[in-house]
C-alpha positions as CSV (number, residue, x, y, z in Angstrom):
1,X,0.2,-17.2,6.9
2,X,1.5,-13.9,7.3
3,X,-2.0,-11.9,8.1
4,X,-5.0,-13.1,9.6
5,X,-8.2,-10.9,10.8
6,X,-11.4,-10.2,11.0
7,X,-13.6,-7.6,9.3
8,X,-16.4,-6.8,11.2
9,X,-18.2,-3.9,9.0
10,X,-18.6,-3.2,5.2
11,X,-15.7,-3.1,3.6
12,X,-13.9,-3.7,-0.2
13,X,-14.7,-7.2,-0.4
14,X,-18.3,-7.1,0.9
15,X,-20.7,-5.5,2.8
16,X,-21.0,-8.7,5.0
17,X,-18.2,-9.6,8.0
18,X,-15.1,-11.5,6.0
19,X,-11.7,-13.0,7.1
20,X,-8.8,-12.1,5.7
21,X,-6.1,-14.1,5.3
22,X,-2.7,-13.3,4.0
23,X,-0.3,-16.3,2.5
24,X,3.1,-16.6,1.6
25,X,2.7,-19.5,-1.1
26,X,6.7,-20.4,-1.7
27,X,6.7,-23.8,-3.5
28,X,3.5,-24.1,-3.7
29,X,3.3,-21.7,-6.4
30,X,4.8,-24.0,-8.9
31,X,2.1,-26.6,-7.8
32,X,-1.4,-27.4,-9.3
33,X,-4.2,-29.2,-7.5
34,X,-4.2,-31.8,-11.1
35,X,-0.7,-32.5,-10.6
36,X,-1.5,-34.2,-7.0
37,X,-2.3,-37.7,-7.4
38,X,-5.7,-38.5,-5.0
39,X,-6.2,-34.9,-4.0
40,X,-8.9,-34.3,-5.5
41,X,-10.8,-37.7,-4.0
42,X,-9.1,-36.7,-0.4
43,X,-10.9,-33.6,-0.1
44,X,-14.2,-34.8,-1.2
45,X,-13.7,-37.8,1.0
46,X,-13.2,-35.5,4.2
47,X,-15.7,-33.0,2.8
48,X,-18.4,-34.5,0.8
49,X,-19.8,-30.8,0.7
50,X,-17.5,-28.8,-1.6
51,X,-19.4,-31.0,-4.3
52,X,-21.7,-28.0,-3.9
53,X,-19.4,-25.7,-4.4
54,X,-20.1,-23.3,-7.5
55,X,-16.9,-21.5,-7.8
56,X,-16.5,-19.5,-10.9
57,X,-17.8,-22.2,-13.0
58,X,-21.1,-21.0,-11.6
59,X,-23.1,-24.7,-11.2
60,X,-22.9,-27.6,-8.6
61,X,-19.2,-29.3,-9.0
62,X,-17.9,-26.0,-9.9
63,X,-15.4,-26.2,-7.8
64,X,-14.5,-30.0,-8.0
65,X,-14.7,-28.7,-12.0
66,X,-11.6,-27.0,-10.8
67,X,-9.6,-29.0,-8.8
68,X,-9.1,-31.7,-11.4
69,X,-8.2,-29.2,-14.2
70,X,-5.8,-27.9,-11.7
71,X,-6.2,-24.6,-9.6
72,X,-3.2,-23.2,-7.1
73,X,-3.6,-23.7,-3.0
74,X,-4.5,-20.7,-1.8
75,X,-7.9,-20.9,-3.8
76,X,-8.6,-24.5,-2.6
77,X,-7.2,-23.0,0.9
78,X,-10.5,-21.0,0.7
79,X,-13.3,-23.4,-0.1
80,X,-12.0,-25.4,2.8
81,X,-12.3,-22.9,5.2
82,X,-16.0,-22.1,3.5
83,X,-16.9,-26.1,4.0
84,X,-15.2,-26.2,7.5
85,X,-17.8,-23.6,8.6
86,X,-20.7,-25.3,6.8
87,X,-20.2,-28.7,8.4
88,X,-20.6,-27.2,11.8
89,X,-23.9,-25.6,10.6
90,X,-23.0,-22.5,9.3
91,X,-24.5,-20.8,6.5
92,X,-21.7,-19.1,4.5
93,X,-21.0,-19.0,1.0
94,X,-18.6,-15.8,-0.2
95,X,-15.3,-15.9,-1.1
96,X,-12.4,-14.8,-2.6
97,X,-8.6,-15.3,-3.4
98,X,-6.3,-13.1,-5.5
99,X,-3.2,-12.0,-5.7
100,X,-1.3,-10.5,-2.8
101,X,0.8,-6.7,-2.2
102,X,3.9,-8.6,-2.8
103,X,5.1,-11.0,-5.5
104,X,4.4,-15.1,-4.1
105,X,1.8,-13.7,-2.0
106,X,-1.9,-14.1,-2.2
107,X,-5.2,-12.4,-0.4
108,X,-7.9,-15.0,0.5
109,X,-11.1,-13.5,1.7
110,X,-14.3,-15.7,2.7
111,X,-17.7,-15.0,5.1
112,X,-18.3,-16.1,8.6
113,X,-20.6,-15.7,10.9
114,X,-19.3,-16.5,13.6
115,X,-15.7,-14.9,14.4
116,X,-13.9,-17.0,16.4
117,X,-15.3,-19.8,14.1
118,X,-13.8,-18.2,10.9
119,X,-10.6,-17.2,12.9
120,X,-9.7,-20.3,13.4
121,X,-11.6,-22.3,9.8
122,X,-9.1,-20.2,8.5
123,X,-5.4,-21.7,10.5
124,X,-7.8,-25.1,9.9
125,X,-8.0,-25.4,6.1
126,X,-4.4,-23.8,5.6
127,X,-3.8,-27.3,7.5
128,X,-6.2,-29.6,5.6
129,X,-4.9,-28.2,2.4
130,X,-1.2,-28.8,3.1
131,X,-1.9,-32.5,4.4
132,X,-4.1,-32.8,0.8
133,X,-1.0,-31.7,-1.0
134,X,0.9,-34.0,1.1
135,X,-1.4,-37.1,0.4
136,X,-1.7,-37.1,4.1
137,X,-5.3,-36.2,4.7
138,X,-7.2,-38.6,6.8
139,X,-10.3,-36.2,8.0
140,X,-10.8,-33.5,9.1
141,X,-13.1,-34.7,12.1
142,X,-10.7,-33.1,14.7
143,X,-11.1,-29.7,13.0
144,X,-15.1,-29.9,13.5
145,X,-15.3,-30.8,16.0
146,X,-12.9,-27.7,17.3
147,X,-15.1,-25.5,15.2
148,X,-18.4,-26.9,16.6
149,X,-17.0,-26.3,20.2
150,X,-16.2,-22.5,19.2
151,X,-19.6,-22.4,17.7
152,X,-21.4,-23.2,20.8
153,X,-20.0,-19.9,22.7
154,X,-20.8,-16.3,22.5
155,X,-19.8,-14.2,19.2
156,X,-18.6,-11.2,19.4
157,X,-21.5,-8.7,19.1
158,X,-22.4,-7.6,15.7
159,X,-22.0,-3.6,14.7
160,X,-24.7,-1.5,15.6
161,X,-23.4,1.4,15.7
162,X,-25.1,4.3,14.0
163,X,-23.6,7.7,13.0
164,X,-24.9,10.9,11.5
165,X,-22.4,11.0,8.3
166,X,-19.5,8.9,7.2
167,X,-16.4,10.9,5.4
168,X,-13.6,9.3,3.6
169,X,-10.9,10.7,1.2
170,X,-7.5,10.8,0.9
171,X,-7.5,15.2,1.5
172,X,-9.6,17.3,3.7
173,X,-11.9,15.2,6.0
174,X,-11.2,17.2,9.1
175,X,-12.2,20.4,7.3
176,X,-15.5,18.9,5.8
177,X,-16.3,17.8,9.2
178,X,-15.7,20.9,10.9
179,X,-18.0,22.4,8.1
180,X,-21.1,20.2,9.0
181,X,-20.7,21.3,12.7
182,X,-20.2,25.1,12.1
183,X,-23.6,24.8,10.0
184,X,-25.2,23.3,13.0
185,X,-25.4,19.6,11.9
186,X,-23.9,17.1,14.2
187,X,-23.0,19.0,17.3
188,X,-24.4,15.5,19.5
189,X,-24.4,13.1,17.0
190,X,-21.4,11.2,15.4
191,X,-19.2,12.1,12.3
192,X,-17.3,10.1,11.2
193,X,-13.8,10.5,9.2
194,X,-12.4,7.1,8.2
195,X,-9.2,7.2,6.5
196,X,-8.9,4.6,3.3
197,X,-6.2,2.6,5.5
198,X,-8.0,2.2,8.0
199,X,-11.3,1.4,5.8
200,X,-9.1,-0.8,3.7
201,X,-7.5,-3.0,6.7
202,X,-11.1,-2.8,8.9
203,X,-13.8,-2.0,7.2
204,X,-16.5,0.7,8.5
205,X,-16.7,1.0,12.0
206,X,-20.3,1.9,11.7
207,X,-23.5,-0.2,10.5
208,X,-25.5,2.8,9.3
209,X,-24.9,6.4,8.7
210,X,-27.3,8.9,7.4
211,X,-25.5,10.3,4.5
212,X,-22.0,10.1,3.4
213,X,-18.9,12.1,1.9
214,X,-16.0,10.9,-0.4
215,X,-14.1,13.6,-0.4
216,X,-11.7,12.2,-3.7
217,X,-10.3,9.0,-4.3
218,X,-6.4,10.5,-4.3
219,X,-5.7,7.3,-2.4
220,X,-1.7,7.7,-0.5
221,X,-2.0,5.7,2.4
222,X,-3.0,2.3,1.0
223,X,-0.8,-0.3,-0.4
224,X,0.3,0.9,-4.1
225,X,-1.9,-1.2,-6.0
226,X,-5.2,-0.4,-4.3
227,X,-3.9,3.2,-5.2
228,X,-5.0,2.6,-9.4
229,X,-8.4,4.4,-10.2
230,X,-10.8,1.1,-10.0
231,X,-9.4,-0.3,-6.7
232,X,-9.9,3.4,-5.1
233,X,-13.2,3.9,-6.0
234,X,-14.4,0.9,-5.2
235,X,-12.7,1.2,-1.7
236,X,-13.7,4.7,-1.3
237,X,-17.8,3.7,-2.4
238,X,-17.2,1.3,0.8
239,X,-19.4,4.2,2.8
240,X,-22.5,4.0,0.7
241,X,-22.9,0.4,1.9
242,X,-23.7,1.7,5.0
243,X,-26.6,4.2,3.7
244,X,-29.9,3.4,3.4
245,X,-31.0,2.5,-0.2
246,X,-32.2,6.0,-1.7
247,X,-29.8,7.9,0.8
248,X,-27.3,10.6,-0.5
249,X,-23.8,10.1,-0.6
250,X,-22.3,13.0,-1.3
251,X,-19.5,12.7,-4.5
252,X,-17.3,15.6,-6.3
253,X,-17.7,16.1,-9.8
254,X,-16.6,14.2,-12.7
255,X,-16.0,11.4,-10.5
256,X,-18.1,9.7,-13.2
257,X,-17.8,6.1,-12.1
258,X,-17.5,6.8,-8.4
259,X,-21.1,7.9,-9.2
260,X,-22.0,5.2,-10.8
261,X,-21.0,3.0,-7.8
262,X,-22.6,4.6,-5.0
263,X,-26.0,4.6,-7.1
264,X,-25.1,1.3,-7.8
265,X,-25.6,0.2,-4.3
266,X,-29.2,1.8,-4.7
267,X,-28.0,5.5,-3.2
268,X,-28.2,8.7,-5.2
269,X,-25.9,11.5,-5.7
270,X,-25.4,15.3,-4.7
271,X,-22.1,16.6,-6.6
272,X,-19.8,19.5,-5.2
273,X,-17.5,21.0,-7.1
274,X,-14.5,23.8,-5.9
275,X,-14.7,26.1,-9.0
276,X,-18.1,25.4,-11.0
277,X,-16.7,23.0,-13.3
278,X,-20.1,20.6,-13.1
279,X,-20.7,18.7,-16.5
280,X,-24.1,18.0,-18.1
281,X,-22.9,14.4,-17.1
282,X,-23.1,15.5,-13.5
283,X,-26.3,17.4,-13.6
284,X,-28.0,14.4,-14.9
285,X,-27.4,11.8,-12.1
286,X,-27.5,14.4,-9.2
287,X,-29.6,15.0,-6.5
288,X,-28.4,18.1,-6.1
289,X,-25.1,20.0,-6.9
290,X,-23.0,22.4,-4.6
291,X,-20.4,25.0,-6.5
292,X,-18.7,28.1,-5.8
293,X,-20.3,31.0,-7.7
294,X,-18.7,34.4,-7.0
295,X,-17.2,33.5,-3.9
296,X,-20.2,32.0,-2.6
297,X,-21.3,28.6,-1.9
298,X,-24.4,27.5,-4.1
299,X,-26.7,24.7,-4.0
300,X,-29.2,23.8,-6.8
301,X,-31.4,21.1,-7.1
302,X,-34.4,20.6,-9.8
303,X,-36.4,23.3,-8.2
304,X,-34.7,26.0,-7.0
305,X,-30.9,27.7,-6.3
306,X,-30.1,28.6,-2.7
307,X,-27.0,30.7,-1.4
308,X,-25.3,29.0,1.6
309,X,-22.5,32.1,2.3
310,X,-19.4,33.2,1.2
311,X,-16.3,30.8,1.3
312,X,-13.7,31.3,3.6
313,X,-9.6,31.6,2.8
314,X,-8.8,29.8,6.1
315,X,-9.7,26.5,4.5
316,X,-9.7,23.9,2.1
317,X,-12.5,25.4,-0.6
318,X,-13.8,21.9,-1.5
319,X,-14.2,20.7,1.6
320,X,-16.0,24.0,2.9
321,X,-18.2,23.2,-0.5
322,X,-18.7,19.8,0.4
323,X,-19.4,19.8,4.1
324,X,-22.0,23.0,3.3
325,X,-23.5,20.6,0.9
326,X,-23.6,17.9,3.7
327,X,-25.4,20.1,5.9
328,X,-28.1,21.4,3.3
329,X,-28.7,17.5,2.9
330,X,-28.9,16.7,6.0
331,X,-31.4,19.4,6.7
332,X,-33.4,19.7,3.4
333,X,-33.1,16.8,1.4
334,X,-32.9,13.7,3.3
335,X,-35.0,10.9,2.4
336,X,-37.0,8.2,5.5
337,X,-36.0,5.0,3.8
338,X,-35.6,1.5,5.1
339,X,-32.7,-0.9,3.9
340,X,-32.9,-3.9,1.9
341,X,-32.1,-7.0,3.2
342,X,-29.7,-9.1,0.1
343,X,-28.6,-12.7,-0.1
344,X,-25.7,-14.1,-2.0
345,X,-25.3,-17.7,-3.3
346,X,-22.2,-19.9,-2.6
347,X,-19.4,-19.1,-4.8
């Protein structure tokens, strides 16, 4: 185990609190759950209750379905620390393993809810499943019981914190920011500018904002591969999550399947745009749109075209456009909604 910590807000894996853990596999690469004599029967023996499991087979004995076709260890590494957590009465179901940063490395990510609980489900099943591999498994009654005892005292309190605007972006936060506040928005409430490092390793550090920003998705200080288009904009969508279904998030143009994934999460658009280069594409999906028009910052919507000043040169010009659109948003079009609880099966 090389990495090992908890995620407390929305983040790229989900919008629920996840573990991550971080493995160095070595020779277990080369080793498949169906070439392990008895494995398969020593994990259901200990834990009857990965029969449930759906995995991606998506149906009871899923999982099991798995194991005896052979999967790798880091997978079956996950499940365990999902049934760990059940068989002390907890009611978690999401995870995921892929592949790590670095060659022989792999990513697991599964749900807890209760930190210390999942903190240590997770050092627990990297155990089980080495004894399993070992054809040393007899139980794992001790490791309940541990988990049962953690269970029993006080989690770490759950993120309440709520902020005017979440920004994020590789370029320019600090200037969109400073926009909001010169147009008089924020100047006692919260904004918040996350970097994709830190929203990548932490997830949000907010429950709920009122609107958000992605300034771009011109990702440089994540690892490389999170860098490639789909991994950035599905990091950098992270901040809708926290936005009340029919909020704005705020999105620059032709950013066509950034859109896509902040309305996804049930949130609509407003577009900005540094030198009126807004597509018919745009237009569509937006709730409104924000471009520079002779030096001057414009805002349209389906019923009328406001000037909101000139630009300045002392700054970034998209971010002046897109905090001046933040600020018309916050003051003109912001919705009252209410969020929507959602449930996930076990995976």
């Amino acid at each position: 185990m090389t990495t090992l910590h908890a995620t407390r807000g929305a983040n790229f894996w989900s919008t629920r609190p996840v573990m991550r853990m971080d493995l160095v596999v070595g020779a277990y690469e080369d080793i498949s759950s169906a070439e392990v004599p008895g494995l398969t029967e020593a994990l259901l023996s200990a834990m009857p209750g990965l029969e449930e499991h759906r995995c991606s087979i998506g149906e009871r004995g899923g999982f099991i379905t798995r194991l005896r076709n052979g999967t790798y260890a880091p997978h079956v590494v996950e499940h365990v620390a999902l049934e760990l957590q059940t068989m002390v009465g907890h009611d978690v179901g999401y995870g995921r393993t892929r592949g790590g940063d670095n060659e022989g490395e792999y990513t697991l990510i599964f749900e807890h809810s209760h930190e210390a609980v999942g903190l240590r489900a997770a050092a627990l099943a990297l155990e089980t499943v080495q004894q399993a591999f070992a054809g040393s498994l007899n139980g794992v009654e001790h490791a309940v019981a541990e988990l049962a005892a953690l269970a029993a005292t006080p989690d770490v309190p759950k993120l309440k914190q709520h902020v005017l605007c979440g920004i994020t972006g590789g370029s320019d936060r600090a200037v969109a920011r400073d926009e909001i506040v010169r147009r008089g928005s924020g100047s006692n409430e919260l904004i918040v500018d996350v970097s994709p490092v830190f929203l990548f390793r932490a997830g949000l550090p907010y429950s709920h904002s009122d609107i958000a920003i992605v300034m771009d998705t011109n990702l440089i200080d994540v690892p490389e591969r999170y860098r490639e288009e789909e991994r950035a904009q599905r990091l950098m969508a992270t901040v809708a999550d926290a936005v009340d279904r029919g909020g704005i998030v705020i999105v620059p143009a032709k950013e066509w399947e950034l859109q896509d994934r902040v309305r996804e999460t049930g949130c609509r658009v407003a577009i900005f745009a540094s030198h009126g280069n807004v597509t018919r594409r745009d237009r569509k999906v937006a709730r409104a749109v924000a471009l520079v028009t002779d030096g001057h910052i414009v805002v349209e919507t389906h019923d009328k075209k406001e000037d909101l000043g000139p630009v300045r040169a002392d700054a970034a010009i998209a971010a002046q456009v897109a905090g001046a659109l933040a600020a018309y948003t916050l003051n003109e079009l912001q919705p009252a909604v209410q969020p929507e609880a959602t449930s996930q099966p076990k995976v």
